[in-house]
FIKOLZA-1660 file (N, C-alpha, C; in steps of 0.1 Angstrom, whole numbers, plus 5000, padded with zeros to 4 digits):
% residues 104
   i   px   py   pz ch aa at
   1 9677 7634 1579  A  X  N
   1 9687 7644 1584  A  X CA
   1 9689 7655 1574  A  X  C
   2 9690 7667 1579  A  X  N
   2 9694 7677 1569  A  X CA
   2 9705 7677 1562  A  X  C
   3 9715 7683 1549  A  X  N
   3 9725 7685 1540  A  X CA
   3 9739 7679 1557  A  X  C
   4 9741 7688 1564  A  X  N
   4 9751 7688 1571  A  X CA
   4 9750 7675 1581  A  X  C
   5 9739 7669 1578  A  X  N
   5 9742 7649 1587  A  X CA
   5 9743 7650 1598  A  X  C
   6 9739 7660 1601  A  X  N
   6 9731 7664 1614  A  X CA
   6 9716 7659 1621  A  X  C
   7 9713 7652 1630  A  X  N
   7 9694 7651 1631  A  X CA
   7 9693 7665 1633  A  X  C
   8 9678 7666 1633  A  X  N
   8 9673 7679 1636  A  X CA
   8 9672 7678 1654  A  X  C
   9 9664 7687 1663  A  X  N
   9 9666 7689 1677  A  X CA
   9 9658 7674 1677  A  X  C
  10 9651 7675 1671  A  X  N
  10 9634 7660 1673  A  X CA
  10 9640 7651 1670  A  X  C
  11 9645 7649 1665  A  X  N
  11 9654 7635 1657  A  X CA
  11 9666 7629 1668  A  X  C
  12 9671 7634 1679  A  X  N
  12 9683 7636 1687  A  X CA
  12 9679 7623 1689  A  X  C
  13 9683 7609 1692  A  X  N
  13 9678 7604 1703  A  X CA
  13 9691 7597 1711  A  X  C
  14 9685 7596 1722  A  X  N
  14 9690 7594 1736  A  X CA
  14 9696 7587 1736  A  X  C
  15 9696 7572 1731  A  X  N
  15 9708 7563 1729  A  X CA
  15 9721 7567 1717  A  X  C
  16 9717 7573 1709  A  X  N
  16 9734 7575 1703  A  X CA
  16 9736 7587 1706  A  X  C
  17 9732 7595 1714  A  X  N
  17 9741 7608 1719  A  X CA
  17 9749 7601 1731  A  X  C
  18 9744 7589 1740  A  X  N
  18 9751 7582 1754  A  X CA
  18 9762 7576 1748  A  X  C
  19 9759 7570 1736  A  X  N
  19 9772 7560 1727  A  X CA
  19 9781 7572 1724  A  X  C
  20 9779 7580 1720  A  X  N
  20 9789 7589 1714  A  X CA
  20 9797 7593 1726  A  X  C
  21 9791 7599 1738  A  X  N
  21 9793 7601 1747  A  X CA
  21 9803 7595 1756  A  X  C
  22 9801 7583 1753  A  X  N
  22 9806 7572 1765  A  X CA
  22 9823 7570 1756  A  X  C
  23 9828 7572 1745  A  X  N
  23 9841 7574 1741  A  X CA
  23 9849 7586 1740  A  X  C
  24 9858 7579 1751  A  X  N
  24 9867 7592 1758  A  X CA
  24 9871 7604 1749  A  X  C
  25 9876 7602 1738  A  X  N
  25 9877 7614 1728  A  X CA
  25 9872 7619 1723  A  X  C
  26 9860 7611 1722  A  X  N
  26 9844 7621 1718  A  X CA
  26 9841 7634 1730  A  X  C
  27 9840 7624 1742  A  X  N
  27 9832 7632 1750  A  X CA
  27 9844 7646 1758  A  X  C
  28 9858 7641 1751  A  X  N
  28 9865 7652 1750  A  X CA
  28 9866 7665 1743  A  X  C
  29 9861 7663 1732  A  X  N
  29 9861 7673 1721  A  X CA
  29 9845 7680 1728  A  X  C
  30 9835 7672 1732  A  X  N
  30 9825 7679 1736  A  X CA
  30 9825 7690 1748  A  X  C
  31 9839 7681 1757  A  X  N
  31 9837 7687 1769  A  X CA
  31 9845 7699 1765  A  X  C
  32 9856 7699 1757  A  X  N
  32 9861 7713 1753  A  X CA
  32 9858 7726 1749  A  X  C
  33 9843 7719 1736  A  X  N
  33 9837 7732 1733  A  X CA
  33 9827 7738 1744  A  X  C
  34 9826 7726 1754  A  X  N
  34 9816 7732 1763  A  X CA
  34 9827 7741 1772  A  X  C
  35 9837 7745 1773  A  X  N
  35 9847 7753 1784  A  X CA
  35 9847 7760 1775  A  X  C
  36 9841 7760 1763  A  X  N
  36 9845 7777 1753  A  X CA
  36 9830 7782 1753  A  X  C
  37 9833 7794 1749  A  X  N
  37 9825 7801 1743  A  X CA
  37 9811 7801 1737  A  X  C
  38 9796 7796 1734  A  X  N
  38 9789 7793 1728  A  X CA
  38 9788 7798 1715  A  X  C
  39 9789 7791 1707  A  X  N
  39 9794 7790 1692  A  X CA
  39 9806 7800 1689  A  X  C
  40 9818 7788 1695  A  X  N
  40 9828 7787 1689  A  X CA
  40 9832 7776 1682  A  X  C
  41 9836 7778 1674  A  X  N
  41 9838 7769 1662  A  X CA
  41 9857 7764 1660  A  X  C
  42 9861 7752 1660  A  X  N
  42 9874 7747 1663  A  X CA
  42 9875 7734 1653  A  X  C
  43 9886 7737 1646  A  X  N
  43 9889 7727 1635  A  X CA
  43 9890 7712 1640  A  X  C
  44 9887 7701 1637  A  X  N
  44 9887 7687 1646  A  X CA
  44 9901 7686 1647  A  X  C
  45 9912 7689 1638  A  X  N
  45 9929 7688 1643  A  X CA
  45 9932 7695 1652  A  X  C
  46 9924 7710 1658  A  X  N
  46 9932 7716 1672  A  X CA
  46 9923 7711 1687  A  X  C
  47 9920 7700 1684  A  X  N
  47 9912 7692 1696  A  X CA
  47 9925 7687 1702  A  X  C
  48 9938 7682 1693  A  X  N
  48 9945 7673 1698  A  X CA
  48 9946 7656 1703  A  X  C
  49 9942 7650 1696  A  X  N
  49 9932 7633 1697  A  X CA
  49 9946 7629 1692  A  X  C
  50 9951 7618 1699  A  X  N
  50 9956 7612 1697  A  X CA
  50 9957 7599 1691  A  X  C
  51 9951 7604 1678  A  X  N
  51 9945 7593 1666  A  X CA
  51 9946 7595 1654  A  X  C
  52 9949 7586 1644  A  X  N
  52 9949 7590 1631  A  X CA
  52 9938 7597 1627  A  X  C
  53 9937 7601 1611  A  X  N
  53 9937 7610 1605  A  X CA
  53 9919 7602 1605  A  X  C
  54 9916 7591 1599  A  X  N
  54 9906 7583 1597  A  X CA
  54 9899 7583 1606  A  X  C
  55 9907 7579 1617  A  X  N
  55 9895 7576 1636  A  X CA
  55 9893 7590 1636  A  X  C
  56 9903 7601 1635  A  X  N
  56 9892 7613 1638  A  X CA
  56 9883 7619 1632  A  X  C
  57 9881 7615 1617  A  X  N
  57 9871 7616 1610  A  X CA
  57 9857 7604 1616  A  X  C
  58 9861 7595 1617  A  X  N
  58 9853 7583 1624  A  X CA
  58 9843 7591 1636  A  X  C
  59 9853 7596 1648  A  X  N
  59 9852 7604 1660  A  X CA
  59 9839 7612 1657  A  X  C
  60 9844 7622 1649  A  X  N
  60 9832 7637 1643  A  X CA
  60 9820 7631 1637  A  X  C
  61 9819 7620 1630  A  X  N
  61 9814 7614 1622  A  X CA
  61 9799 7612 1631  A  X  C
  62 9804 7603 1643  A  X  N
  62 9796 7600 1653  A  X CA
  62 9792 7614 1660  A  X  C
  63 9804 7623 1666  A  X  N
  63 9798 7628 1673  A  X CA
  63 9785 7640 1659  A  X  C
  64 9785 7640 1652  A  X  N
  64 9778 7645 1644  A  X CA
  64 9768 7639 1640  A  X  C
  65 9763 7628 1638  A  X  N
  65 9755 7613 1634  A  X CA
  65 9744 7617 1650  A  X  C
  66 9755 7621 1660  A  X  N
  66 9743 7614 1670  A  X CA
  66 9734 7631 1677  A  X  C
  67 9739 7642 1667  A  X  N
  67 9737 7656 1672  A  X CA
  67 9741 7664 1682  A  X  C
  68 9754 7661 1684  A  X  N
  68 9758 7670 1695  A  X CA
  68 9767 7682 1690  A  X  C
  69 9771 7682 1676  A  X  N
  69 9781 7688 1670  A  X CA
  69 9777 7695 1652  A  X  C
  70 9775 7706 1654  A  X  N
  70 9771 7708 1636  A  X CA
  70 9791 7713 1630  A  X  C
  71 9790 7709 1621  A  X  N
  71 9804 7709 1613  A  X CA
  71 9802 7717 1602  A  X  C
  72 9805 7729 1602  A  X  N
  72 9802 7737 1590  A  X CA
  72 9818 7736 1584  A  X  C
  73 9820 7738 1567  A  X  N
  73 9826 7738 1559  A  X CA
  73 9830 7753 1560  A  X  C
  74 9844 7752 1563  A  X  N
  74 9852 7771 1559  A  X CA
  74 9861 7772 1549  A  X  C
  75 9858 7767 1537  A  X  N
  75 9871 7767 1526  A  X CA
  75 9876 7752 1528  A  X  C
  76 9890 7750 1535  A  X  N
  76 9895 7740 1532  A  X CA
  76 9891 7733 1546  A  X  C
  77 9886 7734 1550  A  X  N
  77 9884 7730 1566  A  X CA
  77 9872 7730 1573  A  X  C
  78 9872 7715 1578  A  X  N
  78 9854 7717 1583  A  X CA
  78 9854 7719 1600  A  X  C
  79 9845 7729 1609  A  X  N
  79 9847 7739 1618  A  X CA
  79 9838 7730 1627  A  X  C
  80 9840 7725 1634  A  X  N
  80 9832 7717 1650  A  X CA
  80 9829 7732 1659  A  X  C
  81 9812 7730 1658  A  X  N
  81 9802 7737 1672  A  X CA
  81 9795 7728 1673  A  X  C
  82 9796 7729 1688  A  X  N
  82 9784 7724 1699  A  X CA
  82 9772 7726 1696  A  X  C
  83 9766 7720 1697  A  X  N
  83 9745 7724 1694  A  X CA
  83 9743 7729 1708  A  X  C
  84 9748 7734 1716  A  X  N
  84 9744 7730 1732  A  X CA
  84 9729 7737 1733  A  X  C
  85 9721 7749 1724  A  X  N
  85 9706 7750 1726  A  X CA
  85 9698 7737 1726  A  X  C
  86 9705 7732 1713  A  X  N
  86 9695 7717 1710  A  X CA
  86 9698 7709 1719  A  X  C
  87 9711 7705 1728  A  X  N
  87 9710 7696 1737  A  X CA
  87 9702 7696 1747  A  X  C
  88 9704 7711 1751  A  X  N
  88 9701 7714 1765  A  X CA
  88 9681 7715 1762  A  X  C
  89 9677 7715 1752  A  X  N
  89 9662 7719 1747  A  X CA
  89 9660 7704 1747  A  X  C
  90 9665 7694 1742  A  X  N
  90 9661 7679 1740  A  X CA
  90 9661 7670 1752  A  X  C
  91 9675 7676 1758  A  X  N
  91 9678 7665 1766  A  X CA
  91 9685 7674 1783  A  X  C
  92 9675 7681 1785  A  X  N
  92 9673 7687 1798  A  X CA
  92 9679 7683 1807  A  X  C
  93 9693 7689 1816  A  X  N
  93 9704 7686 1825  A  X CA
  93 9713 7680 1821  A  X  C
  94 9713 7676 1806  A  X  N
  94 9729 7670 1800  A  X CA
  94 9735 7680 1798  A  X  C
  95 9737 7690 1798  A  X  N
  95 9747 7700 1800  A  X CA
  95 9755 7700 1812  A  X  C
  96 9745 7702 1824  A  X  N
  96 9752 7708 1833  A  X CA
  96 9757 7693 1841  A  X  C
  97 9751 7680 1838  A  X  N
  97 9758 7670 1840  A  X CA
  97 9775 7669 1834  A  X  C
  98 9773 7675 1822  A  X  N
  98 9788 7676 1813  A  X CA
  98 9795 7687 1816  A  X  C
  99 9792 7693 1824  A  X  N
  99 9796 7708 1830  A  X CA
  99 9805 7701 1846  A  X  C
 100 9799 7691 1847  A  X  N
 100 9798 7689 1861  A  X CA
 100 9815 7685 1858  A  X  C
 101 9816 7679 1851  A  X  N
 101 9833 7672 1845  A  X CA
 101 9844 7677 1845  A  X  C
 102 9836 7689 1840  A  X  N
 102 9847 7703 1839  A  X CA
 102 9852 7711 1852  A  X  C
 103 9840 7703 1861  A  X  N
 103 9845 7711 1876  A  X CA
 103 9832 7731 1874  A  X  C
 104 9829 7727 1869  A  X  N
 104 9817 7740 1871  A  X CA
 104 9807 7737 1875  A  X  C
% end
């Protein structure tokens, strides 16, 4: 995996992006950046998870471990974006399946 603990698009695989997926506050923070903007970037505190400080690091950890999310560093604060090219390029209709959630 590259510096940011990210897989690369090839590296994604199919069973820990579904695990990541299948926990509700995961697949909330995902479904959020998917109702925004393509690369917008949102601190993991303004997600609103109603979890300690540790489980949300735990949360990002995974959703970043399994490639759905690159976390860049902005000073004091690390910035949650969607990969959604790489998803949608690896794993063809999981978007619009996760679109589907949102009512689009």
């Amino acid at each position: 995996m590259p510096d940011g603990g990210e897989p690369t698009q090839a590296e994604m695989e199919l069973g820990a992006v579904l695990a990541a997926l299948a926990d509700q506050h995961r697949r909330r923070v995902i479904l959020t950046l998917l109702g925004e903007p393509d690369g917008t970037e949102r601190t993991c505190s303004s997600f609103g998870l109603p979890v300690s400080k540790a489980t949300l690091t735990h949360h990002f950890r995974t959703l970043r471990a399994a490639g759905l999310i690159r976390q860049v560093n902005r000073g004091n604060s690390n910035m949650a974006q969607l990969r959604r090219a790489d998803i949608a390029a690896r794993f063809p209709g999981l978007i619009e399946l996760l679109a589907a959630e949102l009512g689009r």
